[in-house]
ZALUMMAR-822803 format. One line per field, with one value per residue: residue number from 1; x, y, z of N, C-alpha, C in turn; residue in three letters. Coordinates in Angstrom, 2 decimals. Example, Ala and Ser with C-alpha at 12.3 -4.5 7.8 and 13.67 -1.06 7.14 Angstrom:
BEGIN
n: (1/2)
nc1: (13.19/12.85)
nc2: (-5.69/-2.25)
nc3: (7.80/7.08)
cac1: (12.30/13.67)
cac2: (-4.50/-1.06)
cac3: (7.80/7.14)
cc1: (13.20/12.90)
cc2: (-3.30/0.03)
cc3: (7.80/7.87)
res: (Ala/Ser)
***
This chain:
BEGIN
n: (1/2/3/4/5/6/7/8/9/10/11/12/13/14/15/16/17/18/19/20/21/22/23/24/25/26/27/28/29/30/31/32/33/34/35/36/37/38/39/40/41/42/43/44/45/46/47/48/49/50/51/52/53/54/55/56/57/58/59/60/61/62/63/64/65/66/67/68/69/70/71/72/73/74/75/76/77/78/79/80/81/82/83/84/85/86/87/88/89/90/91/92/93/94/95/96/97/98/99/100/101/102/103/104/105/106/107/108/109/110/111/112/113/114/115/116/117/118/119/120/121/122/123/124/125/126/127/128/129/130/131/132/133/134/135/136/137/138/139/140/141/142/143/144/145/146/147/148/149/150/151/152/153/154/155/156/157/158/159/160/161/162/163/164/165/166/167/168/169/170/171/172/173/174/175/176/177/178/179/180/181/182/183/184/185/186/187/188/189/190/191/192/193/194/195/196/197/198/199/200/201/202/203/204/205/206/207/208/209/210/211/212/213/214/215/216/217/218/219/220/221/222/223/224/225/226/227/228/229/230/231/232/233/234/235/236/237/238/239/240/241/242/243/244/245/246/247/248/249/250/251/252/253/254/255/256/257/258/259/260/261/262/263/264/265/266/267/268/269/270/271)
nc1: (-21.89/-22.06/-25.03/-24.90/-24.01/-25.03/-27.16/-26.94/-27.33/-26.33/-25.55/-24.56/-24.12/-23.37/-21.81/-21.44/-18.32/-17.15/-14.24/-11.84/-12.46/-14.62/-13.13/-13.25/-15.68/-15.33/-13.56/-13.30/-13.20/-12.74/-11.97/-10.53/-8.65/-8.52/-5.99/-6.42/-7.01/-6.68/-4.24/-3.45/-2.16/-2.27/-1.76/0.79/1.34/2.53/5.14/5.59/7.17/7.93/8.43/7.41/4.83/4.86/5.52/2.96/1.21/1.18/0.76/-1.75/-1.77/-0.29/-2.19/-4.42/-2.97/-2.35/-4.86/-5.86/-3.94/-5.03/-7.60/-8.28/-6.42/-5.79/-6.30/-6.15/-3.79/-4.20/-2.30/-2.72/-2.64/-0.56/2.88/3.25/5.22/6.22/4.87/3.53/6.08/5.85/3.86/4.51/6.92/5.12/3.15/4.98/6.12/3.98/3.52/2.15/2.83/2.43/4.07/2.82/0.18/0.23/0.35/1.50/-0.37/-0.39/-1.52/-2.33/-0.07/0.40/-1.42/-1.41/1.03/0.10/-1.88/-0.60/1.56/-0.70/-1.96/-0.12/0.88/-1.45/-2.37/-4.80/-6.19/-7.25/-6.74/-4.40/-0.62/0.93/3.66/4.91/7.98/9.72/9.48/6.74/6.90/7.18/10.36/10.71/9.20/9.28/8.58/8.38/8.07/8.40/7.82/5.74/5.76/4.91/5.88/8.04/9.04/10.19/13.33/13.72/11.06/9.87/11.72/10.39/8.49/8.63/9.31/6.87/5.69/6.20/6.53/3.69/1.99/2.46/2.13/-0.55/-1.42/-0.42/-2.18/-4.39/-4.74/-2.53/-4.01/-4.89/-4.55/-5.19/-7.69/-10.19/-9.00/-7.24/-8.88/-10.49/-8.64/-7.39/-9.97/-10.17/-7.98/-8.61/-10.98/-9.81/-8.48/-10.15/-11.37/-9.74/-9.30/-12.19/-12.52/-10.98/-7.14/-6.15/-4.70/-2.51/-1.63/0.32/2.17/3.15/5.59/6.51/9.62/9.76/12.13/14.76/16.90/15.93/14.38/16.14/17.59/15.89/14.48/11.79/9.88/8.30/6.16/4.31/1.45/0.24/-2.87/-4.04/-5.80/-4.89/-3.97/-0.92/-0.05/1.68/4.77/5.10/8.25/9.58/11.25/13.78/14.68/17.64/17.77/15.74/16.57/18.74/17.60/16.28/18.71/19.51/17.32/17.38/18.54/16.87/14.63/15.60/16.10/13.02/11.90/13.17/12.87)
nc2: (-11.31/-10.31/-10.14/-8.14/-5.79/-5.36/-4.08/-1.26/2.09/2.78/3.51/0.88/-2.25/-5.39/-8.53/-11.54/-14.05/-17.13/-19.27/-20.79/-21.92/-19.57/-17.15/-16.64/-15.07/-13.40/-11.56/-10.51/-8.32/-6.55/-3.07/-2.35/-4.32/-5.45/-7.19/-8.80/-9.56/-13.44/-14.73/-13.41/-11.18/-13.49/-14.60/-15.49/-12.35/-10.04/-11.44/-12.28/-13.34/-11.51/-12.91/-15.63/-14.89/-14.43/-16.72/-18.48/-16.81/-16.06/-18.14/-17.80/-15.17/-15.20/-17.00/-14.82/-13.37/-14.87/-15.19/-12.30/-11.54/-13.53/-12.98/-10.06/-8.41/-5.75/-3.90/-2.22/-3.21/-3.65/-4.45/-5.36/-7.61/-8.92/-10.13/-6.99/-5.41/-8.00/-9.83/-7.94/-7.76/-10.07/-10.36/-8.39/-9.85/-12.11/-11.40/-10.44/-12.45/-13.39/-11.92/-9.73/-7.84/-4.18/-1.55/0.92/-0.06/-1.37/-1.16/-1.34/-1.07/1.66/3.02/2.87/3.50/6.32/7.57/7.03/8.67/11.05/11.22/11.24/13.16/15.54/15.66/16.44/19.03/20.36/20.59/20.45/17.17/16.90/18.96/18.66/16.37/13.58/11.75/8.68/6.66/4.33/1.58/-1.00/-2.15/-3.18/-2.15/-0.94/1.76/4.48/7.82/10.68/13.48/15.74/16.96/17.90/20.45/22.16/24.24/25.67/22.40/20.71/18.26/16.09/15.45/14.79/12.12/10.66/10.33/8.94/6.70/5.73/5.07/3.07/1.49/0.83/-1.38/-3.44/-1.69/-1.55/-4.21/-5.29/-3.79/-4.93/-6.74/-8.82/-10.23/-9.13/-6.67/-3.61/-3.61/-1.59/0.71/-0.26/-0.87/1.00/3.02/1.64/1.72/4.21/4.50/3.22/4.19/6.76/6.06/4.69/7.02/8.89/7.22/7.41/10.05/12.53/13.32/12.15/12.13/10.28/9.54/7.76/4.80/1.99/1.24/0.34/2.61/5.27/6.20/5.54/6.74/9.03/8.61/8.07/6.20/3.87/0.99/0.03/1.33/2.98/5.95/9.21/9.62/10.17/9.40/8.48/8.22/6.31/4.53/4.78/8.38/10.16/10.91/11.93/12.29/12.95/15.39/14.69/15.18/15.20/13.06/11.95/11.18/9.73/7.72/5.51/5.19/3.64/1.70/0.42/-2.23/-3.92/-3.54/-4.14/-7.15/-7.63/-7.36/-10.08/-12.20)
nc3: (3.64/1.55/0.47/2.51/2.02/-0.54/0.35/1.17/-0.35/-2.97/-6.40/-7.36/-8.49/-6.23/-6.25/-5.35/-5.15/-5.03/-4.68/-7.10/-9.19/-9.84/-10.12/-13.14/-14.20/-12.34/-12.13/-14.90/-17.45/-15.44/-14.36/-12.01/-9.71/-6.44/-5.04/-1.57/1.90/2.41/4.80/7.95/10.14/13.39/16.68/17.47/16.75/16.91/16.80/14.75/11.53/8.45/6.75/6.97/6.86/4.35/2.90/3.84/2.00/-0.41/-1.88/-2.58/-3.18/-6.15/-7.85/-7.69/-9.18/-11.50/-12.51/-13.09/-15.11/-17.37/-17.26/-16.91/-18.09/-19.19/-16.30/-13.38/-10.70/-7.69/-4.71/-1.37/0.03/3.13/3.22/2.26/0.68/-0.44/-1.71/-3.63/-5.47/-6.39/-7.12/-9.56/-10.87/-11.21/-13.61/-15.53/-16.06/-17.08/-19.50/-19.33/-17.97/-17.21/-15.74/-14.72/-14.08/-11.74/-8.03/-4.50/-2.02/0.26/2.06/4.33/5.88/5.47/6.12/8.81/9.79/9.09/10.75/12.99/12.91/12.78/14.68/16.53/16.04/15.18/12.79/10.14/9.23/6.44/4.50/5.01/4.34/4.63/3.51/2.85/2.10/0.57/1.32/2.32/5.10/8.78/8.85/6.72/5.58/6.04/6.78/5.93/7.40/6.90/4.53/4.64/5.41/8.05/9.22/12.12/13.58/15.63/15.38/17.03/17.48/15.12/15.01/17.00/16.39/13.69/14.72/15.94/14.11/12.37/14.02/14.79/14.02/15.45/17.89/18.04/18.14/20.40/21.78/21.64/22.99/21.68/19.36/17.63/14.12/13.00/11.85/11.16/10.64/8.29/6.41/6.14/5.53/2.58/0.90/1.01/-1.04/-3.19/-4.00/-5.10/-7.02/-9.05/-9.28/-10.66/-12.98/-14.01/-13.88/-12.99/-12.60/-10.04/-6.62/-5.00/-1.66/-0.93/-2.39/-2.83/-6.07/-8.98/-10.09/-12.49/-13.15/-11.31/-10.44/-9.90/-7.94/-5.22/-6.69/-6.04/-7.76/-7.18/-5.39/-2.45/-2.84/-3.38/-5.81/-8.66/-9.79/-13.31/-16.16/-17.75/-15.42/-13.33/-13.56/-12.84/-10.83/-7.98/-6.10/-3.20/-1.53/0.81/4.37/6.12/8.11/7.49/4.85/5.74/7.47/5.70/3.81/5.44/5.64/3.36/3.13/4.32/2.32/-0.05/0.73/1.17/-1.11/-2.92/-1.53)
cac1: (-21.34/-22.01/-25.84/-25.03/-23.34/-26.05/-28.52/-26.22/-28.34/-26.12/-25.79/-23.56/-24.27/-23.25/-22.36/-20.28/-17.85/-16.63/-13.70/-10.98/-13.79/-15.40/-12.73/-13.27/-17.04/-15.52/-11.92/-13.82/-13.42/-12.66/-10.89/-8.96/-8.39/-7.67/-5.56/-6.59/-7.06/-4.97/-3.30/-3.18/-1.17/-2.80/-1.10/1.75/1.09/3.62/6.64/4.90/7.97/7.19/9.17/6.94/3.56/4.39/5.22/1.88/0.60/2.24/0.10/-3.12/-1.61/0.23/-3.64/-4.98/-2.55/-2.40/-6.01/-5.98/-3.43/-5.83/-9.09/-8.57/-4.67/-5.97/-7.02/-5.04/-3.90/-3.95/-1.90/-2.65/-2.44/0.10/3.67/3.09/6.86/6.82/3.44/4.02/7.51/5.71/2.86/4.81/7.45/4.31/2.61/6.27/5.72/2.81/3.95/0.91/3.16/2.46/4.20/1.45/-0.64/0.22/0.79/1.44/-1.37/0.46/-2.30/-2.51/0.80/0.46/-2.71/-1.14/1.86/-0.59/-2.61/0.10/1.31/-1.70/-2.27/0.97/0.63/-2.92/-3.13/-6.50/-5.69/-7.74/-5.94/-2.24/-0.26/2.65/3.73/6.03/8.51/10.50/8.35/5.20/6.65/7.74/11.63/11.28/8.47/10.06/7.41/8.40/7.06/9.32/7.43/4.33/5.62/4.08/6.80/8.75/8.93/11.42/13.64/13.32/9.84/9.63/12.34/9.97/7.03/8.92/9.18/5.48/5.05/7.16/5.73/2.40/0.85/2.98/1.38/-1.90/-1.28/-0.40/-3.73/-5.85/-4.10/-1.70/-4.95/-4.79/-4.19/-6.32/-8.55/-11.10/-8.45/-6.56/-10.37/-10.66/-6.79/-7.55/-10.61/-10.09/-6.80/-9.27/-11.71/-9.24/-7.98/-11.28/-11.81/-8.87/-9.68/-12.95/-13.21/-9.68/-6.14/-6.24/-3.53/-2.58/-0.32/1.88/1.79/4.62/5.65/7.91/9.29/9.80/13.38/15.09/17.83/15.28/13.96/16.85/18.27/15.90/13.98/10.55/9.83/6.51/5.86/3.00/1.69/-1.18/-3.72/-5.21/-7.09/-3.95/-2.73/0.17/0.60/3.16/5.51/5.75/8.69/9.78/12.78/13.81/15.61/19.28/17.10/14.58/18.08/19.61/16.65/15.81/19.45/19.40/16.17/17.89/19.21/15.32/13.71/15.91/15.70/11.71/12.07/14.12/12.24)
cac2: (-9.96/-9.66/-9.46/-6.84/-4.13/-4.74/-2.66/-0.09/2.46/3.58/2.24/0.09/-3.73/-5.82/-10.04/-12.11/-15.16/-18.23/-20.30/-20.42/-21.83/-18.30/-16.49/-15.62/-14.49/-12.19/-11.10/-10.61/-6.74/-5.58/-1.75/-2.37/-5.19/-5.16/-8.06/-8.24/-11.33/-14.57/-15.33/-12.33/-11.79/-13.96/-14.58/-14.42/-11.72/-9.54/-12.23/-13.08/-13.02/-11.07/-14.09/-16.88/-14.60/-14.23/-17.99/-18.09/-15.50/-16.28/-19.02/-17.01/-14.08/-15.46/-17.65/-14.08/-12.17/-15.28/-14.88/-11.29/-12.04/-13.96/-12.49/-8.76/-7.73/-4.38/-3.90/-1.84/-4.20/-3.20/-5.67/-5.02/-8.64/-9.05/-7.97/-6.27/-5.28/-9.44/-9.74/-6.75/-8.07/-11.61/-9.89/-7.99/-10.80/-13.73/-10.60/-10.34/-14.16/-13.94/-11.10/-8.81/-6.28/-2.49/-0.50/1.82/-0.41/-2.00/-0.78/-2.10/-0.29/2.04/4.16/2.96/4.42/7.43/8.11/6.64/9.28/11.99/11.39/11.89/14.92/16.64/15.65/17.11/20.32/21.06/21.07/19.87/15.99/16.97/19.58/17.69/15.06/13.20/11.38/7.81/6.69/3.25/0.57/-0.88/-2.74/-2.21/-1.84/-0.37/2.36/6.09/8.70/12.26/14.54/17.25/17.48/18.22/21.60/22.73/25.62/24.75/21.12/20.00/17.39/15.46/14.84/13.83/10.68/9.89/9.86/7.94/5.51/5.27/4.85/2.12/0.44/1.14/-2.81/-4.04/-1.05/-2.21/-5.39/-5.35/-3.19/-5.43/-8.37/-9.91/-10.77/-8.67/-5.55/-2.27/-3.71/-0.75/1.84/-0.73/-1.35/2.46/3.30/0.78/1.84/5.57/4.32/2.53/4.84/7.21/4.83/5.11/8.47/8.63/6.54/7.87/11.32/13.46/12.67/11.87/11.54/8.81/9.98/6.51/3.29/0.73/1.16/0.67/3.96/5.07/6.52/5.12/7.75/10.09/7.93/7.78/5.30/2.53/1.16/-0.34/2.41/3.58/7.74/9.82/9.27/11.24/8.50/8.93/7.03/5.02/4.28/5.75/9.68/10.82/10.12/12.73/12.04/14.04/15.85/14.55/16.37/14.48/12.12/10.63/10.02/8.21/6.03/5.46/4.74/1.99/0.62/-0.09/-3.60/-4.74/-3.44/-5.10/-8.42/-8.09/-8.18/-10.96/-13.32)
cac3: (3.55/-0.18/1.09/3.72/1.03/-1.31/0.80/0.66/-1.73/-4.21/-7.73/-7.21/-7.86/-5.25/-6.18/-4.74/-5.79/-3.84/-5.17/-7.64/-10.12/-10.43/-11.20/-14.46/-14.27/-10.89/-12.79/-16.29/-17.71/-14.53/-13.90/-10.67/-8.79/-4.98/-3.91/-0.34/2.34/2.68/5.80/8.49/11.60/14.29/17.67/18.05/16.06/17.38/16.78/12.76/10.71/7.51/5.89/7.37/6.60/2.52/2.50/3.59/1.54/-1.48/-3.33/-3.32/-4.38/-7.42/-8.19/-8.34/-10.39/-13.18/-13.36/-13.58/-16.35/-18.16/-17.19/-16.89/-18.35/-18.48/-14.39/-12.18/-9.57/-6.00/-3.50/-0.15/1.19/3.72/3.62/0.58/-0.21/-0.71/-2.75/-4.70/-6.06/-6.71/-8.51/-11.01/-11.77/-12.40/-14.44/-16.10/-17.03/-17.86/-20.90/-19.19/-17.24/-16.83/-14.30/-14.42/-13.60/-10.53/-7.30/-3.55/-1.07/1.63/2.55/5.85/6.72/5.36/6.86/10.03/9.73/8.67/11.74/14.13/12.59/12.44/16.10/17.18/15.08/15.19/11.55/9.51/8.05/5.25/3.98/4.89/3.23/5.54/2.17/3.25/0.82/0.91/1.77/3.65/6.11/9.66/8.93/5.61/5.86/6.06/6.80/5.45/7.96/6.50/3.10/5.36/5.75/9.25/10.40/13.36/14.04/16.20/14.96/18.19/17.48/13.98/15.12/17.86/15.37/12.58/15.18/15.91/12.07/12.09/15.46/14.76/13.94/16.88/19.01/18.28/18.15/21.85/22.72/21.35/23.62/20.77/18.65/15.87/13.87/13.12/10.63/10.57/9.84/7.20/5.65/5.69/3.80/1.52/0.63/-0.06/-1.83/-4.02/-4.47/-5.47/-8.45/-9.65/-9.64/-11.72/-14.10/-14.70/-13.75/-12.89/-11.76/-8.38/-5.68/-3.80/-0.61/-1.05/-2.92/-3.52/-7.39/-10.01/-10.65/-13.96/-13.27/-9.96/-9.97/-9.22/-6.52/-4.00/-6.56/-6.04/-8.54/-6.38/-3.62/-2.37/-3.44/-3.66/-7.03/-9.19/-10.98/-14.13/-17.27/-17.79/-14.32/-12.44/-14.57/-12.27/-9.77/-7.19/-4.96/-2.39/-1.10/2.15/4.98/6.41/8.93/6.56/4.25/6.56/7.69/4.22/3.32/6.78/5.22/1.91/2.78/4.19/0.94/-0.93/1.06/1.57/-3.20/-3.04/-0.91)
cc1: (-21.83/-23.48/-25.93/-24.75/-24.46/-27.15/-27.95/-26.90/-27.10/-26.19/-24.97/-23.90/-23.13/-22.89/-21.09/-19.64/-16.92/-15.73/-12.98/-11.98/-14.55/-14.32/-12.86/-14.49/-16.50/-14.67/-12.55/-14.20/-13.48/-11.67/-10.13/-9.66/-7.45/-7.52/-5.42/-6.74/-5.90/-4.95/-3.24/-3.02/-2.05/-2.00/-0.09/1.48/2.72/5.35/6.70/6.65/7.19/7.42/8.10/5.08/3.51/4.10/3.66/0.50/0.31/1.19/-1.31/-2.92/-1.10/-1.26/-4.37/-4.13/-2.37/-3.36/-6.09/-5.22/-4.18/-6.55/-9.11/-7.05/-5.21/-5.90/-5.81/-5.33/-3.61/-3.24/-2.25/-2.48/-0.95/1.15/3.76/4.07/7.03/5.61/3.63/5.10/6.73/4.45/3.54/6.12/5.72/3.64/3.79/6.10/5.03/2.44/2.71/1.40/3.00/3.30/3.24/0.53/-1.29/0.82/0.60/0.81/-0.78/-0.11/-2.19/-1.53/1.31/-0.38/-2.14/0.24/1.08/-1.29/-2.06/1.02/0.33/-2.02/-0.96/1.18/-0.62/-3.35/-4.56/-6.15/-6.44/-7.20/-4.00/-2.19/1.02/2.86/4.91/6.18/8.85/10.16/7.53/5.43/7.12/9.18/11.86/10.19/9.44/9.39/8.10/7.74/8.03/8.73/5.44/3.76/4.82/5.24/7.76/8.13/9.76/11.87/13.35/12.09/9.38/10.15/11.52/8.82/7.33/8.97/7.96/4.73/5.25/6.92/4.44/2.02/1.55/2.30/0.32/-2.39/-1.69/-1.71/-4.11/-5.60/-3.54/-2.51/-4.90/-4.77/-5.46/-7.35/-9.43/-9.97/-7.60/-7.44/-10.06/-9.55/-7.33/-8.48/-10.71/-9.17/-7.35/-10.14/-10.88/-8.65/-8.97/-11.63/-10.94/-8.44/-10.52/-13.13/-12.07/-8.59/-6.58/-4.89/-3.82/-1.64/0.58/1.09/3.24/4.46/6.75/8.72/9.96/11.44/14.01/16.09/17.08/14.64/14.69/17.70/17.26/14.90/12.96/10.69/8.01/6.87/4.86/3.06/0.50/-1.66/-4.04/-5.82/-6.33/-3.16/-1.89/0.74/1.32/3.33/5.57/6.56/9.48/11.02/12.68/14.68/17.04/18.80/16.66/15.92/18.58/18.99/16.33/17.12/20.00/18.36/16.34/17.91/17.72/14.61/14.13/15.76/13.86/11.41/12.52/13.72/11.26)
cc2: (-9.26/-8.57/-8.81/-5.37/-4.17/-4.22/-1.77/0.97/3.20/2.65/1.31/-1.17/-4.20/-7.42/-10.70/-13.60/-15.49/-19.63/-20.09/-20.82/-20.62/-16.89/-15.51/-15.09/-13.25/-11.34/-10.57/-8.67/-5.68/-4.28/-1.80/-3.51/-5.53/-6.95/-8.43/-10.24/-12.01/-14.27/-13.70/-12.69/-12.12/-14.52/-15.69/-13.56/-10.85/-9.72/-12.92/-12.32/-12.69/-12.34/-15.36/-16.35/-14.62/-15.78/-18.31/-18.27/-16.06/-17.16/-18.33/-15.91/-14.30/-16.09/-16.73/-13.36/-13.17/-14.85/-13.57/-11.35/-12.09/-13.38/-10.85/-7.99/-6.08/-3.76/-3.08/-2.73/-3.56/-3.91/-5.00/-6.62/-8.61/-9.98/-7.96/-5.70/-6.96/-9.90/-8.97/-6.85/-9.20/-11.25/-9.54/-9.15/-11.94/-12.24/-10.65/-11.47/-14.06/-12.79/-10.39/-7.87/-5.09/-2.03/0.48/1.30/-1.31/-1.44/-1.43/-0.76/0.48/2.89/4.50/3.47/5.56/8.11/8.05/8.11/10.94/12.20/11.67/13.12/15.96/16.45/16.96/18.93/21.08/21.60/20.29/18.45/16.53/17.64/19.23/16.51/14.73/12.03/9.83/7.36/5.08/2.26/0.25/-1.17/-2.54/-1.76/-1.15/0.95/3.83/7.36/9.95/13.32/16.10/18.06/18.09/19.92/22.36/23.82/24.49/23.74/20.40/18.30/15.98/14.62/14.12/12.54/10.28/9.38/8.84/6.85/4.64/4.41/3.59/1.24/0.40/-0.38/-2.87/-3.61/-1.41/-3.49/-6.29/-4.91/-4.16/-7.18/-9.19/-10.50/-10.57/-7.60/-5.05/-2.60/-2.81/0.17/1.05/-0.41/0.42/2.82/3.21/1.21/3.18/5.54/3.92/3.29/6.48/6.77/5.21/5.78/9.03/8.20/7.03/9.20/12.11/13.13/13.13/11.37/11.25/9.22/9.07/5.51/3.12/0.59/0.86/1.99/4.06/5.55/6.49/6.03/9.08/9.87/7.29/6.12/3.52/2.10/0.46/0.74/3.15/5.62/7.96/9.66/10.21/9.75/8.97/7.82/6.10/4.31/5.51/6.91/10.43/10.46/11.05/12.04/13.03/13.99/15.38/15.40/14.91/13.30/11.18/10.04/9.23/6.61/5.59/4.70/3.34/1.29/-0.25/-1.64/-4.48/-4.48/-4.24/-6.64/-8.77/-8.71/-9.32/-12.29/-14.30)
cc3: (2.28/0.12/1.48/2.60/0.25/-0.76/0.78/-0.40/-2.29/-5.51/-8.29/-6.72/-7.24/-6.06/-5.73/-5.49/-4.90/-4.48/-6.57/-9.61/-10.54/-10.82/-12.28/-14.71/-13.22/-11.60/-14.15/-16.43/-16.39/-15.04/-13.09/-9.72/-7.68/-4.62/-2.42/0.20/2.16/4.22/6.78/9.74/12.52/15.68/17.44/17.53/15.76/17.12/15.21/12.34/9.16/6.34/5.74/6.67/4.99/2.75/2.86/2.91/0.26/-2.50/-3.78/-3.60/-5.93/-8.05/-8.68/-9.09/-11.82/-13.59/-13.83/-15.44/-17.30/-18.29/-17.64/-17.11/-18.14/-17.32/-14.51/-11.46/-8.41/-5.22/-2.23/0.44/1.86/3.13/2.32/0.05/-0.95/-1.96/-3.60/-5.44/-7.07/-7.85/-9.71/-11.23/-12.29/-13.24/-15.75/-17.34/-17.68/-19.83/-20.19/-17.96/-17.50/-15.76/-13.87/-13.89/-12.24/-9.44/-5.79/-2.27/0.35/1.94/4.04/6.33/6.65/6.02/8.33/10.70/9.83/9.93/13.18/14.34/13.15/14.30/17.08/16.96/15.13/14.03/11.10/8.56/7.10/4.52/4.08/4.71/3.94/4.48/3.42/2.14/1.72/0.82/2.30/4.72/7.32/9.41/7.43/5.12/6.74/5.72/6.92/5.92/7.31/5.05/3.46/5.37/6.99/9.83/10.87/13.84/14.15/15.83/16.12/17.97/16.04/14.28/15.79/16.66/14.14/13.51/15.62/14.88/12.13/12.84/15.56/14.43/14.85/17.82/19.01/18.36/19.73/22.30/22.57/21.89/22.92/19.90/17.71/15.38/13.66/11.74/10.27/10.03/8.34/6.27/4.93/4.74/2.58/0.29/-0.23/-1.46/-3.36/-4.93/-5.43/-7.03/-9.26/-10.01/-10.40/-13.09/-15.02/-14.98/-13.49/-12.23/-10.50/-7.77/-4.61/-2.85/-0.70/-1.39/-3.21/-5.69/-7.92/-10.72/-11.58/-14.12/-11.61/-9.76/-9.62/-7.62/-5.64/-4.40/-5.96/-6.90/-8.31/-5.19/-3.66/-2.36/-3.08/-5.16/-7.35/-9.98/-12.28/-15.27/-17.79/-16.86/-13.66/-13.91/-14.12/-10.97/-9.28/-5.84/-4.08/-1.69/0.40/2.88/5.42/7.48/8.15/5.49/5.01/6.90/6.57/3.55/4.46/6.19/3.92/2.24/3.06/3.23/0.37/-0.61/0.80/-0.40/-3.59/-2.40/-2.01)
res: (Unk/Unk/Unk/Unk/Unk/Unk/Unk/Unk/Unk/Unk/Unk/Unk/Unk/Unk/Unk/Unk/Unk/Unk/Unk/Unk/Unk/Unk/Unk/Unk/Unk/Unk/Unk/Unk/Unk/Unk/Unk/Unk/Unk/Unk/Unk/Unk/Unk/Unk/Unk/Unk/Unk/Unk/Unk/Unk/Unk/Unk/Unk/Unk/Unk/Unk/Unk/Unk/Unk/Unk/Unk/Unk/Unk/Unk/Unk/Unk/Unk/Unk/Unk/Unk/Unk/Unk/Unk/Unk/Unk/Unk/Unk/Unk/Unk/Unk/Unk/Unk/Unk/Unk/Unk/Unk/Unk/Unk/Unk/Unk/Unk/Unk/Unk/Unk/Unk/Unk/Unk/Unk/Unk/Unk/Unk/Unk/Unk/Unk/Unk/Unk/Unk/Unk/Unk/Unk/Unk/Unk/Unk/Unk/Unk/Unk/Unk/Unk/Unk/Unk/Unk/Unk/Unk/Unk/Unk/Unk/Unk/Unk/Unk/Unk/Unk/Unk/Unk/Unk/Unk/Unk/Unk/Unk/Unk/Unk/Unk/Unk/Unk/Unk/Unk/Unk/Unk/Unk/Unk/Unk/Unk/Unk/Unk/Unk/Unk/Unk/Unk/Unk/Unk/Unk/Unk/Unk/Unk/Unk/Unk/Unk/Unk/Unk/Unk/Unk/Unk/Unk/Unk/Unk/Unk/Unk/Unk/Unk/Unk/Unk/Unk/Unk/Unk/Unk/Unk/Unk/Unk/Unk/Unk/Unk/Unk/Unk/Unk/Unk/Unk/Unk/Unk/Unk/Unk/Unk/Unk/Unk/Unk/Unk/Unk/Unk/Unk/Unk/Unk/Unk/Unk/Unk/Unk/Unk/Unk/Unk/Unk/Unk/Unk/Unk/Unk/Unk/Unk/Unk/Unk/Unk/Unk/Unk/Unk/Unk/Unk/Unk/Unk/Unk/Unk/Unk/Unk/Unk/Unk/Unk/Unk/Unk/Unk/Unk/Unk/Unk/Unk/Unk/Unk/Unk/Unk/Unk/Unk/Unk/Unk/Unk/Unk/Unk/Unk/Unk/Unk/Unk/Unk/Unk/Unk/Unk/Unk/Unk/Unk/Unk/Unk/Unk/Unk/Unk/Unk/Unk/Unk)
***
């Protein structure tokens, strides 16, 4: 694979590393590091407890956030490995341990269901995804994931149809799960999320805040955030990490599901 990207023409070396041995030559003065891989839903797929996928999950994510620790305390860390409300908890306590926490600097990857939220909006509406932002707050995973079509602003948009669509949001790996005969989830559009989510970081870092439609964070004042103090936002990047928290007003729906999702956020932290 490594091979395949380095034809790629931009200027962007390419090298690859194989094994817990390289490490610190791969981890060494990095800027942002995407926790990705491990263990992903395979058939059953459909019936994967999110419980049974950290355990898992779980030892090679903690393997890469000591090293980061060690290797690269600076980094933004990315989690996206699978369920990333459970990874994303486990990162910033061993970071905690390891005396090399930021809140700024770590966040849990929820592109894909913003994009996923964003894309059935804009379908329904006939607005331009590029120019709209369907922001989800709460968490990544299916029961804790609370997509804010109300901060979208499109006019009239019957309440009716936002519940059906939060439920899409929310059923969306299962739904594809099933297409693709119980095999496996949407890996090109995850790849894709991920990727802008990433590239976004970057561009942040180096070149102007940038916003992220949703990531799993620590936020810097939880009574602003519905009261909880890990919830995924829209956020702005910049040369130190997370430089603001935009979170968004919900309407009396998204409160409610949001205040039903409370007890699985808090369980998915706690695992």
């Amino acid at each position: 694979m490594a091979n395949d990207l380095a034809h790629i023409d931009t200027g962007t070396e390419v090298e690859a590393y194989q094994g817990r041995m390289f490490l610190k030559p791969a981890l060494h003065d990095s800027d942002v590091v995407v926790i990705c891989g491990g263990w992903y839903i395979l058939p059953p797929c459909c019936n994967t407890q999110d419980r049974d996928l950290f355990f898992q999950n779980m030892r090679w994510v903690r393997t890469a956030t000591i090293a980061c620790a060690e290797f690269c305390p600076q980094a933004i860390i990315a989690v996206q490995t699978p369920p990333v409300d459970c990874n994303f908890a486990l990162c910033k306590y061993t970071l905690k341990k390891a005396k090399a926490y930021d809140k700024r600097r770590v966040i849990g990857v929820n592109s894909i269901n913003a994009m996923r939220a964003n894309q059935l909006f804009c379908s329904i509406t006939g607005s331009d995804p590029a120019t709209t932002s369907t922001p989800v707050v709460g968490g990544t995973g299916r029961c804790t994931r609370v997509p804010v079509f109300s901060a979208a602003k499109a006019g009239n948009f019957p309440q009716t149809q936002a519940e059906c669509l939060t439920r899409l949001v929310r059923e969306a790996d299962d739904i594809i799960c099933k297409v693709k005969s119980n095999n496996e989830q949407g890996h090109l559009s995850v790849g894709f999320a991920t990727a802008r989510c990433v590239v976004n970081i970057m561009k942040g870092l180096f070149e102007k805040p940038m916003f992220l439609d949703s990531a799993l964070v620590e936020q810097a004042d939880p009574k602003k955030c519905y009261d909880l103090k890990m919830c995924a936002t829209p956020l702005t990047m910049g040369k130190g990490g997370i430089a603001e928290y935009a979170v968004p007003t919900l309407n009396e729906f998204e409160m409610k599901t949001l205040e039903d999702s409370k007890f699985h956020i808090s369980d998915q932290y706690l695992l």
